[in-house]
C-alpha positions in Angstrom: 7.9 18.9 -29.7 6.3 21.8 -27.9 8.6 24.9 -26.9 7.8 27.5 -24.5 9.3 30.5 -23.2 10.2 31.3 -19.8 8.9 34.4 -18.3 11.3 35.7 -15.3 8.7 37.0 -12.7 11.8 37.4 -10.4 13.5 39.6 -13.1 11.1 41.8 -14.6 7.9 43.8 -13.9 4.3 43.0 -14.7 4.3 45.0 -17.6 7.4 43.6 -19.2 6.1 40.7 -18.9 3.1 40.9 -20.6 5.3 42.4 -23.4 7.9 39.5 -23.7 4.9 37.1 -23.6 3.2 39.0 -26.9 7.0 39.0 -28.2 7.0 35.4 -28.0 3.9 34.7 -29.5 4.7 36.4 -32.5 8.1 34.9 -32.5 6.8 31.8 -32.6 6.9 30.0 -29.2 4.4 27.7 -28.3 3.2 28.5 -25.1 4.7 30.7 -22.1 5.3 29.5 -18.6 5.8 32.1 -15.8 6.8 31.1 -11.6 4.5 31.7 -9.1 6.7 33.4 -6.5 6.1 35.7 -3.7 10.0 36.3 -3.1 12.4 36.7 -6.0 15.5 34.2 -5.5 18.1 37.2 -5.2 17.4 40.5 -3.6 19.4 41.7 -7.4 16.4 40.4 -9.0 14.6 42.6 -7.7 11.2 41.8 -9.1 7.8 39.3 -8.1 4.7 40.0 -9.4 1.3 38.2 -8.8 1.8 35.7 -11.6 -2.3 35.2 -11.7 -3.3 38.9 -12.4 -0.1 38.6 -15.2 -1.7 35.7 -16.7 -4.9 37.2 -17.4 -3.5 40.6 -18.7 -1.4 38.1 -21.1 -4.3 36.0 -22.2 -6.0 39.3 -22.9 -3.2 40.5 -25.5 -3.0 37.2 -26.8 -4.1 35.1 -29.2 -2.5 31.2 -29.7 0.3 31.2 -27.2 -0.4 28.5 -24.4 -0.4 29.8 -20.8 1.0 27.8 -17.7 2.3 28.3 -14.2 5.3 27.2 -13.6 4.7 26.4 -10.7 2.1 27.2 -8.1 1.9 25.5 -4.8 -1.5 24.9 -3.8 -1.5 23.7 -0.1 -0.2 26.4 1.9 0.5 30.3 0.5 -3.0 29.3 -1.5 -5.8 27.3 -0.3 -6.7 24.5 -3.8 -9.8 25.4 -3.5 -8.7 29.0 -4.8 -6.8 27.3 -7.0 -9.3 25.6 -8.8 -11.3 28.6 -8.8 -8.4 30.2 -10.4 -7.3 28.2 -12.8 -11.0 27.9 -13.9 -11.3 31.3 -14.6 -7.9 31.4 -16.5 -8.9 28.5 -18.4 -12.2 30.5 -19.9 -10.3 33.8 -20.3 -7.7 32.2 -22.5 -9.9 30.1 -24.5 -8.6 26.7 -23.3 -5.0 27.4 -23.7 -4.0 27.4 -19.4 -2.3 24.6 -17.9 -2.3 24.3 -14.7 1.3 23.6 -12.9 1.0 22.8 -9.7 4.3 21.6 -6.9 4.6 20.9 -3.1 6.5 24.5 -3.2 9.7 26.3 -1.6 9.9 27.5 1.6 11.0 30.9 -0.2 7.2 31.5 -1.2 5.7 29.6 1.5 6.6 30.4 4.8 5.3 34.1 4.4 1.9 32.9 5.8 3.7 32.0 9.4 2.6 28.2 8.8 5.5 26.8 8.9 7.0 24.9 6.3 6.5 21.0 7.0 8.9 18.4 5.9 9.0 16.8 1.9 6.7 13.6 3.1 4.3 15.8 4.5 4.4 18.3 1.6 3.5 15.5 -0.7 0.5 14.3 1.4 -0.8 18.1 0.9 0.0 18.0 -2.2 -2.2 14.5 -2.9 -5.0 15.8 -0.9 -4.8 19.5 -3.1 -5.1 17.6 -6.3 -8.0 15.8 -5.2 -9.7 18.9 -3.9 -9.2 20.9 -7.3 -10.3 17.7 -9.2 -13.5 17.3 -6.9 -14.4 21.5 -7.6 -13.9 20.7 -11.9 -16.6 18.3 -11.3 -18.9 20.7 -11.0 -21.2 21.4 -8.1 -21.1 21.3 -4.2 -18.2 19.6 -2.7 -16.6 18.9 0.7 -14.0 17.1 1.8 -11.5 16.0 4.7 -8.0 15.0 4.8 -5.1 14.8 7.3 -3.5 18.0 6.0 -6.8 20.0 4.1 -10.4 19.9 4.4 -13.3 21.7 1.8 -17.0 22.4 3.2 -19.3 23.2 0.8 -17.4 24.9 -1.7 -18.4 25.2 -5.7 -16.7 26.6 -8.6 -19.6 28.5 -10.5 -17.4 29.1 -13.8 -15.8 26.0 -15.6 -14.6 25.9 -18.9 -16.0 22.8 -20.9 -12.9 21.0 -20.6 -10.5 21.4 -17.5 -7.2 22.8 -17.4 -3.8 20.3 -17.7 -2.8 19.6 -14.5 0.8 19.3 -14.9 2.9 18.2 -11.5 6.6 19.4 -10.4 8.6 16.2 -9.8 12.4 16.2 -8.6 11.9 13.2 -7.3 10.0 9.6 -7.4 7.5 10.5 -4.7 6.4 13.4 -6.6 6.8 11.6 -9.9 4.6 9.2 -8.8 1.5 11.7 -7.9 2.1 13.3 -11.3 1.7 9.9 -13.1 -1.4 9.2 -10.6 -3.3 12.0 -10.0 -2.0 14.8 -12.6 -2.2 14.9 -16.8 1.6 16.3 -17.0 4.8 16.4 -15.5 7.0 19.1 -14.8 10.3 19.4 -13.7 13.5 21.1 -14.4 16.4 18.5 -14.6 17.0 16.2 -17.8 16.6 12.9 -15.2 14.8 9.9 -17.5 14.2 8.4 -13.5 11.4 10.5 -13.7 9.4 10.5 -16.9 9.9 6.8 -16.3 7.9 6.9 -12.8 5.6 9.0 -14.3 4.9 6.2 -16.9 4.9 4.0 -14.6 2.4 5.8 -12.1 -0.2 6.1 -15.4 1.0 9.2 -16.5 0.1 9.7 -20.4 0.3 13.9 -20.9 2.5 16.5 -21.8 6.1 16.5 -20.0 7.2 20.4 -19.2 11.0 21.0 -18.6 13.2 24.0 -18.1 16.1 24.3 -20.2 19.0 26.9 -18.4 19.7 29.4 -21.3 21.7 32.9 -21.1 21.6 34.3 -24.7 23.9 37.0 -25.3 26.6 38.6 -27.8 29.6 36.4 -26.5 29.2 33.5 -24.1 31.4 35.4 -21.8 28.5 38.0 -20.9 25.8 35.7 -20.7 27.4 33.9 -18.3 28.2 36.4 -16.0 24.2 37.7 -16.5 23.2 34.3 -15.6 26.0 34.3 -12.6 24.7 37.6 -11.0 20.8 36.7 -11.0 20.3 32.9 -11.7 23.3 30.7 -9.6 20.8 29.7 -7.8 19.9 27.5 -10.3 22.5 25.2 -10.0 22.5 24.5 -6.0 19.8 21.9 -6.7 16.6 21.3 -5.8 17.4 20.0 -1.9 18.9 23.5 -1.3 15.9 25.3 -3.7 13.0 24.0 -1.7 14.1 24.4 1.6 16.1 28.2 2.0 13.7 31.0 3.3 14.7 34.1 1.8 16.8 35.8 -0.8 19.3 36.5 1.6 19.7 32.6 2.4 20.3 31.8 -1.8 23.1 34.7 -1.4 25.0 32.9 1.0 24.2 29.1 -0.5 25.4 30.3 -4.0 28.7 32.5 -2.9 31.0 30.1 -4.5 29.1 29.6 -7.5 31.8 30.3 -10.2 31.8 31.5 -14.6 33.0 27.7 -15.1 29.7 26.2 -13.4 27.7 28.5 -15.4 29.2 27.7 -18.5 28.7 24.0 -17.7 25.4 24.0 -17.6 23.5 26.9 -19.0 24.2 27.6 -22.9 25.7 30.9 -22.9 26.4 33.3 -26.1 25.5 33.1 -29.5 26.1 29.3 -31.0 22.8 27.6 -32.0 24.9 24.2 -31.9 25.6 25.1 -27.8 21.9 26.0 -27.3 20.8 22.3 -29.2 24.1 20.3 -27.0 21.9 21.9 -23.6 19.0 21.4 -24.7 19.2 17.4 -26.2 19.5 15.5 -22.7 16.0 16.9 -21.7 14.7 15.5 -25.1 16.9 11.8 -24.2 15.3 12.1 -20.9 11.8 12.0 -22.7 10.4 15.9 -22.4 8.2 17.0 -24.5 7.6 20.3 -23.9 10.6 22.3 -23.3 10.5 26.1 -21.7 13.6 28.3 -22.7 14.3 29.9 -19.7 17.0 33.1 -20.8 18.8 34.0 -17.6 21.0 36.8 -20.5 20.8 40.4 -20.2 18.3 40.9 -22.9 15.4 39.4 -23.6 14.3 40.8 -27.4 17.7 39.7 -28.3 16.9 36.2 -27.0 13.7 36.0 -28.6 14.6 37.3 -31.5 17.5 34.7 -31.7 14.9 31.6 -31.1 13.1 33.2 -34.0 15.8 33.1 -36.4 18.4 30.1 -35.3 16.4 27.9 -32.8 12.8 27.6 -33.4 13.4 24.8 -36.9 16.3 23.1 -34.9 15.1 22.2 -31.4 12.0 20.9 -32.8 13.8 18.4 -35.0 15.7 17.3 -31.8 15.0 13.3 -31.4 16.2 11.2 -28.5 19.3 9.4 -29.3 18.4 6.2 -27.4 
């Protein structure tokens, strides 16, 4: 078991967040995963920094701790071939420790080119095609190719690290399960569903599988949940309505009548490791192997330094109960 930290690029500054992510590392996590936004969810958010040039200050002040985007789209606000060039870089700045999570994206972050944002079929065609144009560059040399969706003409990637980045895929649903399992080395995805770990399986998949466990540490479970209410009901309007609203504005409106109780439901909220572990165990059921805390609570040292003392020994004992 593998446990990572989420950092909040909607929620915080560049500069915090290269401080949490040293926090973390000496507190023991794993790896940290941050979102590659160009809109925060809420306008209260208020933050949404270019995760890329964050990485890199982060792999700079860091030592162990695994890197990863969580995630970026490649098809439409980035070209893949940028992408690869990107990830390559990251890959040799941190030493080998950057994986590479890749999705078909949100219109939030992607309609701010004036593309368009195309429908979920034709968002995984992109998405194919992207893969196979960032594999093709970590080959090495000149490449080119055509697609339906993307094309590449004579493009090469002059620094690679020995060994590629993971390519970890966003699934939150079979199609998308199915490209992980074919054409990625990881899954990622943030609901506890065993549907798709077991089309990832199924589709060949054999790495790492990245999931987001909803979190909001504080001194009573009262406060987180209200933290978590004001900045992060998004979260539990599902992925349908996550990937298709355009602006902040839009994820006001769709999450008005989010209430306390449907926090409380689903996030772990407060102080109780046992709550924290009850949250947390359906994503380890559902087959996840690497889980990302993401702390929608007020305060961020106090979260870390509570996976440091109560959580770090007892979600890594966590087993599936089936």
């Amino acid at each position: 078991m593998r446990i990572g930290y989420k950092l909040a690029a909607e929620g915080f500054g560049p500069a915090e967040l290269i401080r949490q992510a040293v926090c973390a590392e000496e507190a023991g996590f794993d790896f940290v995963e941050i979102s590659d936004h160009y809109h925060p969810w809420l306008d209260n958010q208020g933050h949404s920094p270019f995760a890329w040039t964050v990485l890199g200050a982060i792999a700079a002040r860091t030592e162990r701790i695994g890197l990863a985007t969580g995630v970026t789209c490649p098809t439409m606000r980035y070209h893949p071939a940028i992408i690869a060039q990107a990830a390559a870089t990251l890959a040799l700045v941190a030493d080998g420790r950057f994986t590479l999570g890749v999705g078909a994206g949100e219109r939030l972050n992607e309609h701010v080119t004036g593309r368009g944002f195309p429908a979920a079929r034709v968002r995984h065609e992109m998405l194919r095609e992207a893969l196979e144009i960032i594999r093709l560059l970590w080959q090495g040399g000149y490449q080119s190719y055509e697609g339906r969706h993307l094309s590449l003409e004579d493009a090469r990637v002059f620094d690679l690290p020995s060994a590629p980045p993971v390519l970890a895929v966003a699934a939150g649903g079979p199609e998308a399960a199915r490209i992980a399992g074919e054409l990625g080395d990881g899954l990622f995805a943030t609901e506890p569903k065993p549907s798709l770990v077991h089309t990832f399986r199924e589709a060949g998949g054999a790495g790492p599988r990245y999931a987001e466990v909803p979190m909001a540490w504080a001194p009573d479970a009262g406060t987180g949940a209200r933290a978590a209410l004001a900045t992060s009901r998004w979260a539990v309007t599902g992925w349908k309505v996550m990937s298709e609203l355009p602006n902040p504005a839009n994820f006001e409106a769709a999450s008005k009548t989010v209430r306390e109780e449907d926090i409380l439901n689903q996030f772990a909220c407060g102080t109780d490791p046992d709550r924290f572990a009850e949250v947390t165990q359906p994503y380890v059921d559902a087959g996840f192997d690497h889980l990302v805390l993401q702390n929608a609570g007020p305060d961020p040292d106090g979260f870390i330094d509570f996976y440091r003392r109560e959580l770090d020994g007892p979600l890594r004992k966590l087993t599936a109960r089936h």
